[in-house]
N, C-alpha and C positions, 0 to 999 in steps of 0.2 A: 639655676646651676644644675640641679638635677635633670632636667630636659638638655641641656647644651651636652653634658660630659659623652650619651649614646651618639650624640650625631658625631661628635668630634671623631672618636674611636672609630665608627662607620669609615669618615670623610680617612684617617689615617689605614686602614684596611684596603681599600680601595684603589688608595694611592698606590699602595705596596704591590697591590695586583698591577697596576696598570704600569708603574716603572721595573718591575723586579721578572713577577713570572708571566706576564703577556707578550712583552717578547720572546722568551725561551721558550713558552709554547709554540710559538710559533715557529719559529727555530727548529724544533723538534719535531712539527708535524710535514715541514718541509724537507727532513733528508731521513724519515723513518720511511720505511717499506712500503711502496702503495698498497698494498692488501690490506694491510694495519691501517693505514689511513683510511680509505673505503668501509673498514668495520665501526671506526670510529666516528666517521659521515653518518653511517646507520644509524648507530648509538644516539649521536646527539639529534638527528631525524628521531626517531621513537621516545626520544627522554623530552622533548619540547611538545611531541604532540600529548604524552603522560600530564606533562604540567598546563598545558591549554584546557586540558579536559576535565583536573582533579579540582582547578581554582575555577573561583564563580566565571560563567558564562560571558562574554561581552554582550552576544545577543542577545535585544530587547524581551522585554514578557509581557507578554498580554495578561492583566490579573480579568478573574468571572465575579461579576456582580452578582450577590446575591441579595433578596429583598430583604429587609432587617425586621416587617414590622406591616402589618397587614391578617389577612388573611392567607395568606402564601408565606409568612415566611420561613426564611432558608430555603427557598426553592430558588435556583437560577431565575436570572432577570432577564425577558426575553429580549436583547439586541435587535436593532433594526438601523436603516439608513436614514438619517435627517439633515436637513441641509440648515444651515445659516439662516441670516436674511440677507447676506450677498450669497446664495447659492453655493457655498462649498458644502459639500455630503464627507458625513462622518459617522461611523458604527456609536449609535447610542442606545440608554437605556432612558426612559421615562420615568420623572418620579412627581410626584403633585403635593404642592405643601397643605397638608390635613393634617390633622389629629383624628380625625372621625375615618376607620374603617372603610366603613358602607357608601362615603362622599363619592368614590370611584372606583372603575372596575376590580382592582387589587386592593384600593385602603393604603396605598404604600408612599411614604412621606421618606422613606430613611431605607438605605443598600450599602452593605459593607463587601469588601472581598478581602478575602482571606489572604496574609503573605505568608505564611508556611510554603503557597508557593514558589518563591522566589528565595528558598530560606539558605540555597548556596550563592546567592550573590548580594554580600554584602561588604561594605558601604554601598549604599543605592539609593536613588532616584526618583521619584517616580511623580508620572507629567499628564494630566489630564486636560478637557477642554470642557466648556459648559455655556449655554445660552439656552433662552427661553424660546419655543418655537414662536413662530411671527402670526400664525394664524390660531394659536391662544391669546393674543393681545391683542389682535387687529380686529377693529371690527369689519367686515365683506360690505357691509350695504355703508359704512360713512369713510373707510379707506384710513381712520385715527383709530389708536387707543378706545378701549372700550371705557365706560364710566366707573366699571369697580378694577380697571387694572393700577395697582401699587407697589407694583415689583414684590421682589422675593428675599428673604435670607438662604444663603446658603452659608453651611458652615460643613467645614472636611477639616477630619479630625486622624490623628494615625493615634490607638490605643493599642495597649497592652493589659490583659486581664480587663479591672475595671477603671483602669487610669489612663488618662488621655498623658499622651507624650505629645502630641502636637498639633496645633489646631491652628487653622484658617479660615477668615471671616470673609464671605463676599454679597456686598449688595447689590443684587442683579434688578438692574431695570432700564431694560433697551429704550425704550421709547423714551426715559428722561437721560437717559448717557447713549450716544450715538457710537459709539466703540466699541459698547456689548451687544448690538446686532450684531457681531460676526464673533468668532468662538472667543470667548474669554480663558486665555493661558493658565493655569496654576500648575506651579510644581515645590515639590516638596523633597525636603532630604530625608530620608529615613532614620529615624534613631535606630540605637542598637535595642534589640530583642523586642522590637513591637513586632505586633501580633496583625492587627487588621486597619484596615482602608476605611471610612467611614465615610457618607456621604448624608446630611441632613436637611432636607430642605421646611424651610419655617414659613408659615402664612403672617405677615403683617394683619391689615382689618379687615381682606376680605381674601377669598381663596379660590374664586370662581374660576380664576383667569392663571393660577400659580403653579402653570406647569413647568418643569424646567427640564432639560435633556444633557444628560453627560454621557460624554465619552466613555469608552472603555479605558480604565489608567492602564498605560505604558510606565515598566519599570525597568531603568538603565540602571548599570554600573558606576558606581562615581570612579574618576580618574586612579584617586589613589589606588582602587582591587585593580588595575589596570599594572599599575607599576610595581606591586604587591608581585602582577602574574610574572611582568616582564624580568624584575630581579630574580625571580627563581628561575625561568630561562637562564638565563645567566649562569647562577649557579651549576644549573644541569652542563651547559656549554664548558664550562673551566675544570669542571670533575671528570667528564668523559674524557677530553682533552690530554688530561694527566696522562691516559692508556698512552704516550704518544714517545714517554720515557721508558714505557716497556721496551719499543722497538730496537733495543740495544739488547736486550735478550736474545741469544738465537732462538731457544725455543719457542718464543713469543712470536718471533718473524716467518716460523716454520705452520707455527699453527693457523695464524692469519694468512699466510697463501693457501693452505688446505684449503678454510671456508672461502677463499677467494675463489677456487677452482670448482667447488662443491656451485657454490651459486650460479657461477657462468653455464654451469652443466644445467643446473636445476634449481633455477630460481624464479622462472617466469611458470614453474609448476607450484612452487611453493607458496608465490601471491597468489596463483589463482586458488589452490585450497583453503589457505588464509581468507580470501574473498569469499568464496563460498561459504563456507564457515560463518564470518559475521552476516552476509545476509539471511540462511538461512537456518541456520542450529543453533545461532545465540539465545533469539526469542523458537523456543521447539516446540511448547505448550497449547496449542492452537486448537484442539479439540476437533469435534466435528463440522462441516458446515454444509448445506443445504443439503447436496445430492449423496452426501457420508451417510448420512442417516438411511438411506433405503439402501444403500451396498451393505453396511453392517447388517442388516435385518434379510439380505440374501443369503449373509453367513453365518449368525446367528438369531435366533429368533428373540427380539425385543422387549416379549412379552415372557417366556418361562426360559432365556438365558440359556437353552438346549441349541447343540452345533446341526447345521444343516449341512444334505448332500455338498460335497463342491460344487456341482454345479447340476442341478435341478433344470432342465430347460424348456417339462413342459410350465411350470409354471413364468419362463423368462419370457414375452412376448417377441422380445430383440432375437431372439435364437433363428439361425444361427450369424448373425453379424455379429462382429465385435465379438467372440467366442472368446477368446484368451483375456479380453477387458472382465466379463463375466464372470471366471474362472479365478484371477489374480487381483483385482480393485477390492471384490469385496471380503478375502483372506487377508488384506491390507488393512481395510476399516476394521473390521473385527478385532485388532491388537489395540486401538484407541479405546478408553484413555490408558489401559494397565498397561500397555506396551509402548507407547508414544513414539519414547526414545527413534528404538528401531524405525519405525514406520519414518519419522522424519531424516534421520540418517538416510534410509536406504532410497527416497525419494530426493535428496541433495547429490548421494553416490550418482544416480542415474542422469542427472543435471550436469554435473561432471563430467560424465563418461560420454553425453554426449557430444559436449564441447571439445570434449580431448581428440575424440573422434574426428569433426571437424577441423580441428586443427592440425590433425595428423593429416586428413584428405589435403587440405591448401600444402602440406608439406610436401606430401610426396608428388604432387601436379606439379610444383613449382620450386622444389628442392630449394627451398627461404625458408631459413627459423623463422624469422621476424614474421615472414608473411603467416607462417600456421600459428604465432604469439599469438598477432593479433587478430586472426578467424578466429582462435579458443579464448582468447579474453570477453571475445563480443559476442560470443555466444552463452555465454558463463552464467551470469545473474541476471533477473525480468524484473525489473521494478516495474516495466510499462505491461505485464501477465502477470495471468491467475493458472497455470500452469505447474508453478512446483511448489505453489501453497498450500494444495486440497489435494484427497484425495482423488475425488470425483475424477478431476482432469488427468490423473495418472496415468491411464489410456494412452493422453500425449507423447508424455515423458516415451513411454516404451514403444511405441507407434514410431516415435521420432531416431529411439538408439537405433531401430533397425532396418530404419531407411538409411541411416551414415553408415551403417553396416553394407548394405545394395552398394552403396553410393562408392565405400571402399574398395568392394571387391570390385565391382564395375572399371576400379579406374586399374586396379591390378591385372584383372584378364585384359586388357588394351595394354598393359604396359609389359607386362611377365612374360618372359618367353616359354616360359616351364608351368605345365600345368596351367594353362588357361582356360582352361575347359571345367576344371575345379572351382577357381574365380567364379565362373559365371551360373555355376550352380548355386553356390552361396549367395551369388549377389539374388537370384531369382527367390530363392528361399527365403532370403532375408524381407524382399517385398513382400510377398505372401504374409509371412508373419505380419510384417506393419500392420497390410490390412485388416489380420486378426485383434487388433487390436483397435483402427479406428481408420476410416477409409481414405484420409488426405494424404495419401505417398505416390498419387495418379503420377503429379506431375511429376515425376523421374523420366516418364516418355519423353517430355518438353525438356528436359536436361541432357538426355543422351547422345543429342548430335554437338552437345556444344563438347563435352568429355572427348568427343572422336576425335573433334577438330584441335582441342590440346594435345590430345595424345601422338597425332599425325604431325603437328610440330614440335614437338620432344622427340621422335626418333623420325627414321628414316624408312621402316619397314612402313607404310604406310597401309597397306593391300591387305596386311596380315591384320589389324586395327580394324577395316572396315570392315574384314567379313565376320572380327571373332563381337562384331557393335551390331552385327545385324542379326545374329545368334543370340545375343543378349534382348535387343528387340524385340524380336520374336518372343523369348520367352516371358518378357514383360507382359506383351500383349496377349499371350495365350492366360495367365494367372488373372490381369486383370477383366477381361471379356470373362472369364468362369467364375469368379469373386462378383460383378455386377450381375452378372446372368441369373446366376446359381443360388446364391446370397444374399447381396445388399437389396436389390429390387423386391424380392418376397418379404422384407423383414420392416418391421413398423420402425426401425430406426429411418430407414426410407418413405415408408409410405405416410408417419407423419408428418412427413416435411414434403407430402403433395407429390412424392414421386419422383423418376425421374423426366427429364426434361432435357434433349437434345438438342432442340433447336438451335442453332448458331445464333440469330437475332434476337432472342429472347433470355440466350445466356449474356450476350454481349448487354444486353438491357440491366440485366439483375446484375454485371457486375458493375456498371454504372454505378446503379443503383447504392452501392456497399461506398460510395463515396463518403458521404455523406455522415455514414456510421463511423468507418476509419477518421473522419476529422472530426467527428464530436470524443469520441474517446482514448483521441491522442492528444487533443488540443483543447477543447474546450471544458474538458473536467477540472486541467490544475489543478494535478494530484501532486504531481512531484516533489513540489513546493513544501508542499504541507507534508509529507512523507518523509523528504529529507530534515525536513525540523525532528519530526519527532525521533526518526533512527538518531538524531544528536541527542535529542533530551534522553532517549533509553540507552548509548554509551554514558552521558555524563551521570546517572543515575547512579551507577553500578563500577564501581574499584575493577573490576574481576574485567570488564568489556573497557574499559581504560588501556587500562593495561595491552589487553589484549590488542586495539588500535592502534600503540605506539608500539607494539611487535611488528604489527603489518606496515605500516610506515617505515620500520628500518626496513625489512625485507625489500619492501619497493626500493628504497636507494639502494642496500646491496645490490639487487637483480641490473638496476642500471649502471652503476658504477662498473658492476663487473661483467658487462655487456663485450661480448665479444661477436664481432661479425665472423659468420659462416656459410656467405654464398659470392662470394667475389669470384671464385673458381670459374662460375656459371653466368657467361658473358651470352648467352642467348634465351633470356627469358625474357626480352621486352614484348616480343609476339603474344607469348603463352599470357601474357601478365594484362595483356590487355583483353583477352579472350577472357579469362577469370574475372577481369570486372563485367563482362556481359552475361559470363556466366551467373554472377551473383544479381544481377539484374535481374534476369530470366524467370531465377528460382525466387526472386521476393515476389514477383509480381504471379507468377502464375500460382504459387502455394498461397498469397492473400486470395485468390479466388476460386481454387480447384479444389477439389470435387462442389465445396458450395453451393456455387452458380449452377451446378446442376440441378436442386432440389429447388421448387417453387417459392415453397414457404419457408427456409430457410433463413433461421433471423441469421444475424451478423455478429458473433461473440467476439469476447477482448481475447479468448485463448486460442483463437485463429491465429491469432499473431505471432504463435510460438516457434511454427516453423519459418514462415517469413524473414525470423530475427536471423535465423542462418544465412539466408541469402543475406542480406545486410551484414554480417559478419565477411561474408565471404567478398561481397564488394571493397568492403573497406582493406581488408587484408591484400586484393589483386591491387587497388591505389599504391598499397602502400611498396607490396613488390615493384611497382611500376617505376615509383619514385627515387627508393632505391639503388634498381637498378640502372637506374639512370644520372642519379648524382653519389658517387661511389664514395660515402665520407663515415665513420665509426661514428661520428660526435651529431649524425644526423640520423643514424637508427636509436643513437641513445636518448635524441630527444622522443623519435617516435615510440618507443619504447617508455619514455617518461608520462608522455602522453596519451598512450592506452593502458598505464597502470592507475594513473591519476583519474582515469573515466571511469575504472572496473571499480577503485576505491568508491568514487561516486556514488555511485550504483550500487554497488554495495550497503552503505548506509543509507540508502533512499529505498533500497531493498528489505533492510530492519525494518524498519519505517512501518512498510507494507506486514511484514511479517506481524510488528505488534499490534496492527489494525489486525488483521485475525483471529488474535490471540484476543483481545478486547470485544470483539463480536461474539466470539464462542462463550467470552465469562457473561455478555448481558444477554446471550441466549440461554444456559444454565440458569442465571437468575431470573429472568423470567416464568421457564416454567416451573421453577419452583415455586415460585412467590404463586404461581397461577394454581398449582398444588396444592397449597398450603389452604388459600381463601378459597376455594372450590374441590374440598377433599372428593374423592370417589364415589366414597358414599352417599352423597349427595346431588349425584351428578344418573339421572336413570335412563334406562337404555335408548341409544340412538339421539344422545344429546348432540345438538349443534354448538358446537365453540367457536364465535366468531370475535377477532381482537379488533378496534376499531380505533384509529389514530394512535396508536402506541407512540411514546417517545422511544426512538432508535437511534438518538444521540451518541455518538461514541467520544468519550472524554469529554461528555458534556457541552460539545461543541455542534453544533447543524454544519457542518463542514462539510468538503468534497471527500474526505476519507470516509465517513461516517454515512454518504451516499452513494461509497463506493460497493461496499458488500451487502448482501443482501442476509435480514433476519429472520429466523429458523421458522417462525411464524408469519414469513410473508412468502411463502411458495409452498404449493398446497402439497406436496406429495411430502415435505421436510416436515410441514404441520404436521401431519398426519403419523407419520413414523413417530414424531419424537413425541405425539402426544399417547404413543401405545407403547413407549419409552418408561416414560413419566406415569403412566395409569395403568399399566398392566393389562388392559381390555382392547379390545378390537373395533367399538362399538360408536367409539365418538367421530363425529364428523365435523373435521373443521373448513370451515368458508372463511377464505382471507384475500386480501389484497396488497399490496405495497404502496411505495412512496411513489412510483411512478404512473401507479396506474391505479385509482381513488375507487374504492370499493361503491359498487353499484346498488340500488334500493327502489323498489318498484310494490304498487299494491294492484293485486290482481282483485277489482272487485268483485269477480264474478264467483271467486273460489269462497268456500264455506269461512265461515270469521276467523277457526284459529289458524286457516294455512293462507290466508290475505298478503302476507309480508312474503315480500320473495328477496332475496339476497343472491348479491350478483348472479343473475337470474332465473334462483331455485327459488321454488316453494319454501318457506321454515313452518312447523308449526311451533306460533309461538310458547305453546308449554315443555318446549324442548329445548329452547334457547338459553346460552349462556351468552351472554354479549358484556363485552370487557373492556378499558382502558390500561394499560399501563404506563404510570410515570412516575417519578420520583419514588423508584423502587417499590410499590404498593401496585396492586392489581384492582382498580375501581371496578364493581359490578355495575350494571346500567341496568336498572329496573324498571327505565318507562323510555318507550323512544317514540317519539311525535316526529310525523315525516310531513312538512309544511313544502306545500308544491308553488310552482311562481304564481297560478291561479288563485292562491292565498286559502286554498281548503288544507286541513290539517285531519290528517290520519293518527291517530295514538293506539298503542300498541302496550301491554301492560305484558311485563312478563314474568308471569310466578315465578319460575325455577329461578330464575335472580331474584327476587323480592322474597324467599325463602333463604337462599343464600348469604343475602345483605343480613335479617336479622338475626342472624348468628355474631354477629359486631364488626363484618366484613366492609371495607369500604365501598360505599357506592358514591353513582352518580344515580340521583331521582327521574330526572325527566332530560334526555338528550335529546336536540332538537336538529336535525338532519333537513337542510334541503335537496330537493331535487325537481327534475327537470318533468314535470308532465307533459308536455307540448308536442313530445317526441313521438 
């Protein structure tokens, strides 16, 4: 009875709504004021995506195994791919039924994973697989079962504290049950308030053969937190609704056409700050990252925290290229960390400023809102760049506002009849400056006959267009021939990258060449994936960024609701409208490869792509004028309008994403060199020590992911080593030798050189009583006290090195004897 009386009550509630005020709702949103209606669309758009994001996630969760019970444990369990014995591959972890430690390589019989992470989605689920690998049981030379295989126990257990809440028995043995060769299913419901995953495997009489492999658990939402989410939907739906009775108010009806007319004016400005915003200033904390660290140390000094000239040039190698980069990056780095805020504000402003740019450019060529919307939505946020995450690439940013600057004026002395001559000084100006800050604004020469050619079909005066573009020309080419001349060609920004290089057939080669790169790191990183997961997990984390994404979600419906078209007037832009998609063509393609392909040795960066994204904005925007103006209907810019607000939204949170992989690099580059600090104080460390890290874990959230192999660690690129170790130690003196994930640090013995400079690292001399050589993992910094380099020839080199083995017995961790192969054959 007491169960039956709430449901009753419910089932009578419900009723009332659905016979009494769901009609009148309805009633009333159909003859109240469109404005008022449109705010209320908003409303219940913002208040459903609030309650999507406040109640537990529907999307699946991966839980992290960790080892329970070994020699390792509580260390993450390393994942890898195992198949079946019908061949399906599945992410597992390895465990072996022992009681005995030392039986195998970890000792580890028993892996629990923690659900704290998953501690906003419950009622839940969660579903694993598990089978024995085929070639622990098989014997190779007789094709059956070995003589000591007798299957295994498994038992999974979900606890809390020291009490099991619920446990599951499985007797795993393929070869006597023909169903557990392929993944055996378990899934479990989750009690309320457990705590951990438990996974135990038991040895019967013998244990030779009793390895077993599980999956990573997957944890789902049971149905009911589904309908839990859907009834508060609901709720939110019938509350906002109510607004619908105001509309009998005059002032109500007054005020809702204000913001009706406020957003038609200024609404596709208002998403895109809102967009900006969450991709780049939610997560702002991002600290320094590679190339930060020697721009701060151009502007202050690292080491006694004293301000340096602005700009010092004999000591700049670069001088004078890039001067104003010089001058302004590293007065930027210097406000990190006391200053942050600003720094990443004023780096978001400039990201802004230059899409607005843009999109003012497509406006005034083609006199389309729609079409300069959407050139400034696509130019807006980078999930696919490393452009307005770091400092370093700042250069970009400003390089890039004032080629849209050239690019402005450029198209106003062609169009202005007043003062064009003004125009075209600015626009020349405005080049000049780019290339003080980084030299990819060449191609503007390759864009200026397509600008003529719009501009000669928007008016009439034709004659006057070509000569004030040949004017402009000219002055392009006189800035840039004294910019290469003068400049870039005497400056090591050039002459490390081999110079320049003119050849037509060899440029034509090296842009080939960049094929290759463009489709490994647009497409085969699958990054995005993973990016956009975690910008959801870092909204659903945080009330404050909730909230804040059912702001932006109304604002997107207002902006389309209250869409109003403003180029119907303008019945001759299907010309111009197709010239701008060549134009945006042009400029993707010749900015992916110019000035680049000029320089020999010129690698291929992801922040090449920053300009490029404009011509692609600007393509997409000439489409969309195209279309437009050619199918002349309100309810077809509103979709297209729905459909570059919904991509910017996108991107946007795939952009978080990105942002908090920064933010997570910067905190396990802090804690590295502290932890490296701490176990290797100064004092201990005598002049002209070699710091070399070798295999570091550079996991970010614990995961070997494509994010986590996206950014690079302060200690793997030798010039961020080096700064941040004179950072961290206040001396000048240490030299570090490093390598990355990509490219596996080198080791060679020169036997002809005296015993303690024999060891050469990535292909220096060390003497070994100057060596610090290191691991870090699981937050600890192992010192390596003995490193034996075993060649394929099977001779073995060992190398003892004091200054670690002085280091270690202080109570520091080490590793005793690391054993390195390498290639002597070479």
């Amino acid at each position: 009875m007491h169960a039956l009386l709430p449901g009753l009550i419910a089932t009578a509630l419900l009723s009332g709504v659905l016979v009494f005020i769901l009609p009148r709702l309805a009633q009333e949103l159909q003859v109240c004021d469109p404005s008022l209606r449109h705010i209320i669309i908003g409303l219940i758009a913002g208040g459903m995506v609030v309650v999507f994001f406040s109640t537990p996630a529907p999307a699946p969760h991966t839980l992290t195994w960790h080892w329970d019970a070994g020699q390792q444990a509580g260390a993450p369990a390393p994942v890898f791919s195992g198949a079946s014995w019908d061949g399906v591959n599945r992410s597992v972890i390895e465990l072996h039924a022992t009681d005995d430690s030392n039986a195998t390589l970890y000792g580890v019989w028993r892996a629990e994973a923690a659900l704290d992470e998953i501690a906003g989605m419950r009622p839940a689920r969660v579903e694993l697989w598990l089978t024995q690998p085929s070639w622990a049981v098989i014997d190779p030379a007789t094709g059956n079962p070995g003589p000591n295989v007798d299957g295994v126990d498994v038992t999974i257990s979900v606890q809390r504290e020291q009490e099991t809440l619920l446990e599951r028995h499985i007797a795993l043995d393929p070869p006597a049950i023909p169903e557990q060769r392929a993944w055996h299913n378990v899934v479990l419901n989750l009690p309320p308030d457990s705590e951990r995953l438990v996974v135990d495997v038991q040895t019967r009489k013998t244990f030779d053969s009793d390895r077993v492999w599980v999956t990573e658990a997957v944890v789902r939402p049971a149905w009911n937190s589904m309908l839990d989410r859907v009834a508060l939907a609901l709720i939110v739906v019938f509350a906002v609704s109510t607004l619908a009775f105001a509309g009998r108010l005059p002032q109500i009806v007054s005020a809702s056409r204000r913001v009706s007319v406020f957003f038609s004016n200024y609404g596709y400005l208002l998403v895109g700050v809102a967009c900006l915003w969450l991709g780049y200033l939610l997560v702002w904390q991002r600290g320094l990252y590679v190339d930060d660290y020697s721009l701060k140390n151009l502007a202050v000094d690292l080491i006694t925290g004293d301000r340096r000239p602005i700009f010092d040039w004999k000591s700049n190698p670069n001088f004078p290229a890039r001067l104003l980069t010089w001058i302004v990056l590293p007065q930027i780095a210097a406000l990190v960390p006391d200053h942050e805020l600003i720094v990443r504000i004023l780096m978001a402003l400039i990201t802004g400023i230059n899409a607005f740019l843009l999109g003012f450019l497509v406006y005034k060529m083609t006199t389309s809102w729609i079409g300069g919307t959407i050139a400034g939505w696509g130019f807006l946020v980078h999930p696919h760049n490393e452009v307005p995450f770091w400092i370093g690439t700042g250069g970009y940013l400003l390089a890039t506002m004032f080629i849209m600057i050239s690019l402005i004026a450029l198209w106003l002395s062609l169009e202005q009849s007043s003062h064009p001559y003004l125009w075209i000084a600015i626009s020349v100006i405005s080049l000049l400056s780019s290339y003080m800050f980084s030299e990819n604004g060449g191609y503007i020469l390759i864009l200026l006959p397509i600008f003529v050619l719009i501009a000669i079909l928007r008016q009439s005066a034709y004659l006057c267009a070509v000569k004030r573009a040949i004017v402009v020309f000219m002055g392009f080419v006189v800035i840039t021939v004294f910019y290469v001349t003068f400049v870039a060609s005497s400056s090591a920004v050039v002459q490390n990258r081999g110079g320049l290089d003119i050849n037509p057939g060899r440029i034509l080669q090296r842009v080939i060449g960049y094929i290759p790169s463009i489709y490994w790191i647009f497409i085969t990183f699958g990054l995005y994936g993973e990016a956009f997961s975690l910008g959801i997990t870092e909204i659903s984390n945080s009330w404050f960024a909730t909230l804040a994404l059912g702001c932006i979600v109304g604002l997107v419906f207002l902006s389309i609701l209250t869409w109003k078209s403003k180029q119907y007037h303008d019945r001759n832009i299907v010309i111009p409208a197709i010239i701008l998609v060549l134009l945006g063509v042009v400029w993707t393609l010749s900015s992916l490869s110019l000035p680049y392909a000029l320089a020999p040795n010129q690698v291929y960066e992801r922040r090449f792509f920053y300009q490029p994204t404009a011509g692609v904005a600007t393509t997409l925007s000439g489409v969309t004028v195209l279309l437009i103006s050619m199918i002349r209907k309100r309810f077809l810019e509103q979709v297209v309008v729905a459909g570059g607000a919904l991509t910017l939204l996108l991107a946007s949170i795939c952009t978080l994403g990105f942002a908090r992989t920064y933010a997570e690099r910067n905190r396990l580059d802090e804690l590295q060199l502290e932890t490296l600090r701490r176990t290797a104080p100064s004092e201990m460390l005598p002049l002209g020590t070699f710091i070399v890290p070798y295999l570091s874990d550079e996991r970010l959230f614990g995961r070997n992911d494509g994010l986590s192999m996206y950014v690079f660690g302060v200690m793997e690129t030798p010039w961020s080593a080096y700064q941040a170790l004179r950072m961290i130690y206040k001396r000048n003196d240490l030299m570090p030798l490093v390598a990355n994930r990509w490219a596996p640090m080198r080791f060679s013995v020169d036997l002809e050189a005296d015993p303690d400079h024999r060891l050469r690292i990535q292909g220096r001399p060390v003497p070994v009583n100057n060596l610090l050589m290191y691991q870090y993992r699981d937050g600890k910094v192992y010192i390596i006290t003995r490193v034996t380099l075993q060649t394929l020839s099977g001779k073995h080199y060992v190398f003892d090195l004091p200054l670690a083995q002085k280091i270690s017995e202080m109570g520091s961790p080490a590793i005793h004897d690391l054993v390195i192969r390498i290639d002597d054959t070479l």
